[in-house]
C-alpha positions, 0 to 999 in steps of 0.5 A, spaced: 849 271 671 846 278 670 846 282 678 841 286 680 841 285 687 847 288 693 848 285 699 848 291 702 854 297 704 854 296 712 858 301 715 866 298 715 871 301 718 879 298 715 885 298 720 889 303 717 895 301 720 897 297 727 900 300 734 904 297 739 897 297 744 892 295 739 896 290 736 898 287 743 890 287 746 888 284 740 893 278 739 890 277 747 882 278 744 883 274 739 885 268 743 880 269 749 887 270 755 890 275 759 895 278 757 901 274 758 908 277 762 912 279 755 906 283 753 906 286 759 913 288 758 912 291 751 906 295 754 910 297 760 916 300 755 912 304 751 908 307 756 914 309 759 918 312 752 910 315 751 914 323 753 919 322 749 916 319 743 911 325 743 918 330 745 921 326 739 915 328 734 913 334 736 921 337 735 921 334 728 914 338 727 917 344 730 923 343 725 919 341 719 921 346 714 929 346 717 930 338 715 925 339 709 929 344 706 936 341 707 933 335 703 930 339 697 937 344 698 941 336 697 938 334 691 935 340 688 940 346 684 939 351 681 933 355 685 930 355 692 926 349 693 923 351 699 918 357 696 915 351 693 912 348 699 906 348 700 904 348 708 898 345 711 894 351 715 896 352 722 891 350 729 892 354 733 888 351 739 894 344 739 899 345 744 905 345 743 910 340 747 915 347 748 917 349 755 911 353 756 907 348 753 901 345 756 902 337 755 904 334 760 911 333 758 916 334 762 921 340 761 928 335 762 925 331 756 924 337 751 928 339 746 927 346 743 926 348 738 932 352 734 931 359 734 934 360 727 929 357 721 930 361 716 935 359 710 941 360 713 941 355 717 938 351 712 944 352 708 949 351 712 946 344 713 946 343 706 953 345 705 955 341 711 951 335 709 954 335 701 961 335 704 961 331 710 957 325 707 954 324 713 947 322 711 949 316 708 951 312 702 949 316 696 945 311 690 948 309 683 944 313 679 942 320 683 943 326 679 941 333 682 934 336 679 934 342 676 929 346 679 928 350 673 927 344 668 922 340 673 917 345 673 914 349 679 908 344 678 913 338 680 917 341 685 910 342 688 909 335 689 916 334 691 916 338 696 909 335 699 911 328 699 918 330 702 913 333 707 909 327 707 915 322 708 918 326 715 910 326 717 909 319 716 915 317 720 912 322 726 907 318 725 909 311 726 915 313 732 908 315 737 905 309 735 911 305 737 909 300 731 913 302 723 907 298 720 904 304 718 910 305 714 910 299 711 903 300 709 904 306 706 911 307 703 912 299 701 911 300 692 912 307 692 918 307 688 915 304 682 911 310 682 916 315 684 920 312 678 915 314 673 915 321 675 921 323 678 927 320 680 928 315 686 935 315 687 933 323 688 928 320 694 933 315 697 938 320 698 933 325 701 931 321 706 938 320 708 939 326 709 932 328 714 935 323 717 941 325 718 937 332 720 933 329 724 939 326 727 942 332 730 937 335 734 937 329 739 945 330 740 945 329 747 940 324 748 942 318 744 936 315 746 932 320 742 937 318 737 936 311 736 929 311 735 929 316 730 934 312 726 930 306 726 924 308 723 928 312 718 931 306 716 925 302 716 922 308 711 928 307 707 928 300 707 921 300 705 921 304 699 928 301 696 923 294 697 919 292 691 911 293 690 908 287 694 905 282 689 896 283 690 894 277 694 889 272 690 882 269 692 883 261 692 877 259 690 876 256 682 870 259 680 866 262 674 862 268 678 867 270 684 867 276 684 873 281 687 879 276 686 885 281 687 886 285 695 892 289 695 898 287 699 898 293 703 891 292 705 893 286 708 899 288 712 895 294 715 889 290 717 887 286 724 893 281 725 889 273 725 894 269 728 893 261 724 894 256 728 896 249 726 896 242 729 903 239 729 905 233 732 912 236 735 909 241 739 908 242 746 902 240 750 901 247 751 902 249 745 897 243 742 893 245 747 892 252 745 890 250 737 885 246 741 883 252 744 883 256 737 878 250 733 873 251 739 874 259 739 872 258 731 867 253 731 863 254 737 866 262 738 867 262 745 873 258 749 867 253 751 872 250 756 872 257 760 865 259 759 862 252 760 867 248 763 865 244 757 870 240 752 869 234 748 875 230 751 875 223 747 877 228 741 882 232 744 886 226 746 886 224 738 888 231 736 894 231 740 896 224 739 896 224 732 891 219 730 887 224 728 888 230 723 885 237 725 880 236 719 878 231 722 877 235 729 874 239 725 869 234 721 868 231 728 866 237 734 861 239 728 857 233 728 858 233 736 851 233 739 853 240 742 854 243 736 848 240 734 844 244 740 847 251 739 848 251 732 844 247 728 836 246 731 835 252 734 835 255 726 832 253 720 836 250 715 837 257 712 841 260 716 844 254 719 847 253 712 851 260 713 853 258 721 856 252 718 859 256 712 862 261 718 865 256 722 868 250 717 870 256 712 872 262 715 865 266 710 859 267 708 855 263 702 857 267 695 851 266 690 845 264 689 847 258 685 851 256 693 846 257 697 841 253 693 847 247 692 848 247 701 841 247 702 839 240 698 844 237 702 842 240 709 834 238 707 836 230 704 842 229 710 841 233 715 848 236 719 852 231 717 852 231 710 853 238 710 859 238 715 862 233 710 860 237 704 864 243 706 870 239 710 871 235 704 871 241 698 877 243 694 876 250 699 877 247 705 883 243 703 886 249 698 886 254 704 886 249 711 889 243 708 889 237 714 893 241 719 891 249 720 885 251 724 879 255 720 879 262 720 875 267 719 877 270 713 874 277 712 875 284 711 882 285 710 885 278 710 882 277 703 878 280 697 871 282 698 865 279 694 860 285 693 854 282 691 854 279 699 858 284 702 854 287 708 851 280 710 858 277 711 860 283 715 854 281 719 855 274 719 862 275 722 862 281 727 856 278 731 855 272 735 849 267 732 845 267 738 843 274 737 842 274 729 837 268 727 834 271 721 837 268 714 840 273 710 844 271 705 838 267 702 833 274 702 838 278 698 840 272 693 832 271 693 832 278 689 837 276 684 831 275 679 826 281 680 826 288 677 832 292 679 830 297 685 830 304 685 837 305 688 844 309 686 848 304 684 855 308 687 851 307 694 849 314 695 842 318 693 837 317 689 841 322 684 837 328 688 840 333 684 840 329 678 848 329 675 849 323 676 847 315 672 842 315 678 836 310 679 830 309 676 823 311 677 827 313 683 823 313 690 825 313 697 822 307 699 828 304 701 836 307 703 841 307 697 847 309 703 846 302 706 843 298 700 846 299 693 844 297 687 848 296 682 846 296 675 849 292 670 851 294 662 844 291 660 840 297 665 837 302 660 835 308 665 828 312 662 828 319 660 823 323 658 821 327 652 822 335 651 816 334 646 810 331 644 811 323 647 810 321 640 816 323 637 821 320 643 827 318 639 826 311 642 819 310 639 820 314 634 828 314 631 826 318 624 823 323 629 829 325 632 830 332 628 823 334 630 824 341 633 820 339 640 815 346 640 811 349 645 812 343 649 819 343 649 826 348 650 826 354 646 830 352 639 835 357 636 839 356 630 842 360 625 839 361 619 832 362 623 829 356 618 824 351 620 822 345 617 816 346 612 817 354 612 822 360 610 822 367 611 825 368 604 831 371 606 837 369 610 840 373 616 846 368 617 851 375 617 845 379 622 849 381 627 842 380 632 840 374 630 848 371 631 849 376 636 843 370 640 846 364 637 852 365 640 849 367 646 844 360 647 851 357 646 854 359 651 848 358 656 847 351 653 855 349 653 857 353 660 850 353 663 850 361 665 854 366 661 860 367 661 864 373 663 868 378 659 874 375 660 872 368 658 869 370 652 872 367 645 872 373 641 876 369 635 871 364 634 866 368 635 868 373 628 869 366 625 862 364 626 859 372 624 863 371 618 860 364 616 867 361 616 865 356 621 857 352 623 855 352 630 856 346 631 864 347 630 863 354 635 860 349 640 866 344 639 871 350 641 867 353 647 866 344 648 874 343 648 876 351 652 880 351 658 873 355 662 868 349 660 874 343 661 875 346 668 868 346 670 866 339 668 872 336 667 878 338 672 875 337 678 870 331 676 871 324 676 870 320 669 863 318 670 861 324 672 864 329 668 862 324 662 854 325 665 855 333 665 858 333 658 854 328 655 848 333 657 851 339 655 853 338 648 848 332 646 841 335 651 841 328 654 843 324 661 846 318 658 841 311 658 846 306 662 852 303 664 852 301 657 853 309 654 857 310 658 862 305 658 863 307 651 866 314 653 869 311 658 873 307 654 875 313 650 876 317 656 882 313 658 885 312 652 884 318 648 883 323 653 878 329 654 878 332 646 877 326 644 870 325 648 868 331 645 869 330 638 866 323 639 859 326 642 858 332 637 861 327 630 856 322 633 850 321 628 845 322 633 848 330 634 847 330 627 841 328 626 837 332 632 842 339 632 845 338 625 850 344 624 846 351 625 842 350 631 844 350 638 844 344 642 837 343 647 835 341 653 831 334 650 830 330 655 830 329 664 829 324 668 824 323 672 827 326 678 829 332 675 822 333 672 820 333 679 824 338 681 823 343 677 815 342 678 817 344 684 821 350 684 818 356 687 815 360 682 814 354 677 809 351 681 801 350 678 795 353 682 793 346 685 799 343 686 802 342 694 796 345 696 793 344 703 787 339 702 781 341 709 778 336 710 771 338 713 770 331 716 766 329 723 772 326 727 770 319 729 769 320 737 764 325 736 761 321 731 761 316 737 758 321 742 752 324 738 746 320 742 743 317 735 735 315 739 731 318 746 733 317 751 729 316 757 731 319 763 733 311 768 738 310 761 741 316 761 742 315 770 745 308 768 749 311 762 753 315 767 754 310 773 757 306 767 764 303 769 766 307 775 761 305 783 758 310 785 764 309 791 769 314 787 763 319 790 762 317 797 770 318 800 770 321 807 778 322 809 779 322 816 784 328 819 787 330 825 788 337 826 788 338 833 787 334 840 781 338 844 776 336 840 776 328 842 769 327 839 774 329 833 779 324 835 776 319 837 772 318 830 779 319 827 780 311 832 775 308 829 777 309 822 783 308 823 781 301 826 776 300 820 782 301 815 787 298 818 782 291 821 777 292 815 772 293 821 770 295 827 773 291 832 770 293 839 765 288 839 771 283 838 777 285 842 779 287 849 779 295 848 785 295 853 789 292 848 789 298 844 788 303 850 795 305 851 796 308 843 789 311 843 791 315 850 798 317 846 794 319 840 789 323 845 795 326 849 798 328 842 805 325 844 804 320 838 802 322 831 796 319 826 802 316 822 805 313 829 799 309 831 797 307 825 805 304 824 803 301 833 797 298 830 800 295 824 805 291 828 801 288 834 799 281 835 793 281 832 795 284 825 799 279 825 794 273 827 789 276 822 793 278 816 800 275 817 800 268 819 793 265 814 797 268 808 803 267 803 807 273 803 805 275 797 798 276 799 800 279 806 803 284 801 798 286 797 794 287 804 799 290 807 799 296 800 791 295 801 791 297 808 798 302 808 798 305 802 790 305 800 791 301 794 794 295 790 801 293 788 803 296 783 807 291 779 811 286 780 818 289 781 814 293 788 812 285 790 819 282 789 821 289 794 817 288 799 817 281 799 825 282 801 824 286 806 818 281 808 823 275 808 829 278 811 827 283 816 819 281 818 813 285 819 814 290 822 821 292 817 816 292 812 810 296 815 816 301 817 818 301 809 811 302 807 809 307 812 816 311 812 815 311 804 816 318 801 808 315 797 806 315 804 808 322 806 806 325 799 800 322 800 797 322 807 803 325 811 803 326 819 796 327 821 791 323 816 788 316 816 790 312 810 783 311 805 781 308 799 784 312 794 780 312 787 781 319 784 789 318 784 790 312 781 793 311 776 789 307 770 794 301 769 793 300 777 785 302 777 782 295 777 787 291 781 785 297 787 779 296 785 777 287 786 782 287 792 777 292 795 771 289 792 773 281 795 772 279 802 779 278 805 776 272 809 773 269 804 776 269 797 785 268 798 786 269 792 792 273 789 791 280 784 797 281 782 799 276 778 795 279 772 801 284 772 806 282 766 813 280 768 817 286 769 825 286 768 829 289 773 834 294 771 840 291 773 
């Protein structure tokens, strides 16, 4: 099956190593419990020896060269191994755990370091450890390394992995776990055998150990857990390369069947529990608790007091197996409700595949052979389906517990990556759209516009990249990857009629005016001749050697770099071109820049570039080069490009090689580079178009003059004009005073009320109010609190109609939402009237707006246009004749909680 569809590269971060902390939380996490009193324990001890750890580490980073050079001085004779030592720059801004230091380590806990660094001391180490014989048993085997003979390239990387080594156990002694030594040191022997000598290896970390040692002389503590993880580092690098742990699923399209062991051992710790009849009762009971985390992703009894109790007791007695539990609470009805009717069939089939098989559906072929079984039998078929194949029993059998088997516990798919990753770290409810069924959907559709290493549409176009390369989609998250059969289009220097595809015996076609600029020795083109040969015109080479250093270089080269040896040869006609650009191909200068300091594919796609005048076509091509890279070599990609017969034909032996054809990509760059782009070409377009609104506004007939008056009263009354605001500044004038009464009485009671009550109920506020001993705001709050406020808009109303009242008579205008309601109408229900009209006028809107001394109004100008309409029906309706509600138009609003 060709694939020219991905999964995806969602983002996934790999465990490198384990800790004593995050191994411990996670076993809890995993397992949906508090951390138990054994955990506590480990916890608390390492905390506790968390200064002395960080003391420990940090002293054998301050002696590092000291216990370094007395390994190297150990296996090394015959010259100075430390001058080869490359060490790592030094920052300056990390605090050292020195006296002076500012870590936080206790001065009684450090050690300090040894004044004495230079060679002495380490020779008197050496010579010390060689007589003693102190660091331990030496290997059959070990015979010291002449400096001389190993060569300073390899006593560089001797010296950087013995470094390696000491660090990584530092590593590991502040992480309290020896797991990263383990990941990382398990299989090295094998490695080092072939490059050095790993009986050389063992000896020297012996003796760093025994260096170690010595500076943790008075504490013995210290002491101990230095020697355990270099006894850890020892016994890890004497232990044979782990064997890569296999995929188990017999098919004829699984792709990534082998994990490395040591990704393995580093990832995420998943314990595996399996149901056996000699267990405890509260051991049976938390693999019960582990099947519920698994098929329903919570502990249901925790979360919802739920259980399906009839099942559990056939589990624990034994009349039913594991697999049977698991068979039976998926079919259970709330199973049924929490996983299978709230999806369509799509991605309830990969729910299922996630519960019962710890995965995703793997291809097309999968996801097409489930879903019939879903759409004929419904849950149960599927359950019985995925319970009873050769998968489950391979990797569950009768007794264990699903488990999710993701990143780090097996081999990964590629083609469906990034939807299992999403499938596994998120929880169902959150993700109902399918998404193993979109991507496999596009199995069959033309390839998409996307890098198949995962990055870029090849913007600088190095690389194999896409085709018809766009941004319509981000190749970072969305590879695509390219198949053998994937050509990729180039376009032609030269006349399109002549492209070699469409027209092979047009190859050797020099392209014109249309293309590059051809240089070749002998200055003849096909069909004419000058009559006379220049080969020995020291001009006309002079030029040629010139364009073969640009074309294969790609720029001139300096002095020094210049072959001078071949360069005679081809003034003198001992060689052609094409034998010059062969050697300048095979130099140390062009194997430095396109070889060196590039991986394969890339430098097979300079390369190819360079000598042919062409990126390669595809997968296919470059397979081939890549196939005689790894058993031949450099020089033999070179041969194999300029002794091809597509060379010949195009270049044959006297003329340089060309630039014959770009990418589209490239193309467009070079359109668009300053100085090289046509008039016309990015230019800003001004546009003399009549925006919409004032087409809109232009008055297209005559209007007369009642139109035009109706035109402007349109949407807004004429009240919005007609607002008088009622202020008292002063007490002397009681006209003043007195009008201010009744416009508070007219806002408040929506009428004046003289006609219909007794003027001695309010007698006592108007006189304070007259008297200055209250304020306007103070009578307002004495009116909104009397008795006969409460008959008239209280009592008759639910509350929340006497808070839109309450806002329409206070605050001059209506709710504004739904949240404002359900806070007065706590206060309404809790405290009563007055609290809720002491809220509203003690306010800081009711302050800002109307202050001490001015009767609240309508406030038209000042609304905002959401809260508009709702002011304005609750002003237009009569209170007594229409009891209906405004505020409900308001959209629900949550609550930030």
């Amino acid at each position: 099956m060709s694939v020219t569809a991905s999964g995806g590269s969602s983002l996934a971060r790999p465990q490198l190593y384990q800790t004593v902390a995050v191994s411990t939380i996670l076993q809890a996490e995993q397992q949906d419990r508090f951390l138990e009193g054994g955990e506590l324990k480990e916890l608390t001890a390492y905390y506790k020896s968390g200064f002395q750890r960080l003391n420990i580490a940090q002293t054998i980073t301050n002696n590092a060269d000291i216990i370094v050079s007395r390994a190297a001085n150990r296996i090394f004779t015959g010259g100075s191994p430390m001058s080869y030592l490359e060490k790592p720059p030094a920052v300056e801004e990390m605090a050292m755990a020195t006296p002076s230091g500012n870590t936080g380590v206790p001065q009684e806990l450090v050690v300090e370091q040894k004044e004495d660094s230079n060679s002495g001391g380490s020779i008197f180490g050496a010579f010390k450890s060689l007589f003693a014989g102190g660091s331990g048993p030496v290997p059959a085997g070990f015979r010291p390394i002449n400096v001389s003979q190993y060569g300073p390239a390899n006593m560089q990387k001797s010296l950087r992995d013995m470094a390696w080594f000491l660090r990584y156990i530092s590593y590991a002694i502040v992480a309290g776990d020896p797991n990263i030594l383990v990941v990382n040191i398990r299989g090295l022997r094998e490695i080092i055998e072939r490059a050095c000598s790993s009986a050389a290896t063992i000896v020297a970390l012996q003796e760093m150990r025994a260096a170690s040692r010595d500076y943790f002389r008075k504490d013995q503590a210290s002491a101990e857990i230095v020697t355990q993880y270099f006894d850890v580092a020892i016994a890890e690098f004497k232990a044979p390369t782990p064997a890569t742990k296999v995929r188990q699923r017999p098919s004829s399209d699984v792709q990534g069947l082998e994990l490395p062991q040591s990704y393995f051992n580093a990832a995420e710790r998943r314990p595996k529990f399996v149901m056996k009849s000699g267990l405890s009762t509260l051991e049976k009971r938390s693999v019960i608790k582990a099947a519920y985390r698994q098929i329903f992703e919570r502990d249901i009894t925790r979360a919802y007091g739920q259980s399906i109790s009839y099942l559990e007791s056939q589990v624990k007695n034994g009349d039913i197996s594991m697999k049977e539990f698991v068979r039976r609470i998926c079919k259970s009805e709330l199973y049924r409700k929490q996983f299978f009717e709230p999806f369509i069939n799509s991605r309830a089939l990969e729910l299922a595949f996630r519960h019962i098989l710890g995965r995703g559906p793997s291809s097309r072929e999968e996801v097409q052979d489930y879903f019939s079984i879903v759409s004929a039998k419904g849950l149960a078929g599927l359950v019985d389906a995925l319970v009873d194949s050769q998968e489950y029993a391979d990797y569950f059998g009768e007794e264990t517990v699903p488990y999710l088997r993701g990143f780090g516990q097996e081999a990964q798919e590629c083609r469906n990556w990034g939807m299992q990753q999403d499938l596994l770290n998120y929880s169902a409810p959150f993700r109902k759209v399918p998404q193993f069924v979109t991507t496999f959907a596009r199995y069959d559709r033309p390839l998409p516009d996307q890098h198949v290493y995962g990055s870029g549409n090849d913007p600088l176009e190095i690389q194999f990249g896409a085709i018809f390369a766009k941004e319509t989609r981000n190749p970072s998250s969305s590879p695509a990857p390219f198949n053998k059969d994937t050509k990729r289009l180039l376009i032609h220097r030269g006349a399109g009629i002549k492209n070699q595809n469409s027209n092979p015996g047009a190859r050797g076609e020099f392209p014109g005016t249309l293309g590059a600029k051809v240089f070749r020795l002998n200055n003849e083109l096909p069909g004419s001749s000058n009559g006379g040969s220049v080969k020995f015109s020291e001009n006309s080479t002079q030029a040629v050697i010139r364009a073969c250093y640009r074309q294969v270089f790609g720029r001139d080269v300096y002095q020094g770099q210049e072959l001078k040896v071949a360069e005679i040869k081809l003034e003198n006609g001992d060689i052609p071109v094409r034998e010059f650009v062969r050697i300048l191909a095979k130099s140390d200068t062009f194997r430095n820049l396109y070889w060196t300091s590039l991986y394969v594919v890339k430098a097979v796609e300079y390369i190819h570039r360079r000598l042919l005048g062409r990126p390669t076509y595809g997968r296919q091509e470059i397979n081939k080069y890549f196939d005689i890279c790894s058993k031949k070599g450099f020089y033999a990609l070179v041969d194999s490009i300029l002794d091809s017969n597509e060379y010949s034909e195009a270049f044959g032996e006297d003329t340089v090689p060309y630039e014959r054809y770009l990418t589209p990509a490239g193309l467009q760059l070079r359109k668009a580079r300053p100085g090289s782009i046509e008039d016309g070409i990015g230019a800003k377009v001004e546009s003399s178009a009549t925006p919409r609104f004032v087409e809109l506004g232009q008055v297209s007939s005559l209007r007369t003059a009642p139109e035009v008056e109706q035109k402007i009263a349109q949407g807004v009354t004429i009240q919005r004009q007609q607002n008088k605001v009622f202020k008292l500044t002063g007490n002397a004038d009681k006209v003043a005073v007195k009008n201010a009464i009744k416009a508070a009485y007219r806002q408040i009671f929506e009428r004046d009320i003289d006609p219909y009550v007794v003027q001695t109920q309010f007698a006592v506020l108007e006189s304070k109010l007259t008297n200055a001993e209250i304020t306007v705001k103070e009578f307002i709050e004495g009116l909104g609190c009397s008795s006969l406020y409460l008959k008239e808009f209280y009592t008759p109303y639910p509350n929340t109609k006497a808070i839109e009242l309450g806002t329409k008579h206070f605050l001059g205008r209506a709710p504004l939402n739904q949240r404002e309601i359900q806070k007065y109408n706590k206060i309404l229900a809790s405290q009563g009237l007055k609290a809720f009209i002491g809220a509203m006028v003690s306010s800081m809107e009711y302050i800002q707006v109307f202050g001490e001394d001015t009767v609240p109004f309508r406030r038209f100008p000042t609304l905002p246009a959401a809260n508009f309409p709702n002011t304005e029906k609750l002003y237009n309706q009569l209170t007594k004749q229409n009891d209906s509600i405004v505020i409900p138009s308001f959209e629900p609003t949550k609550l930030n909680v």
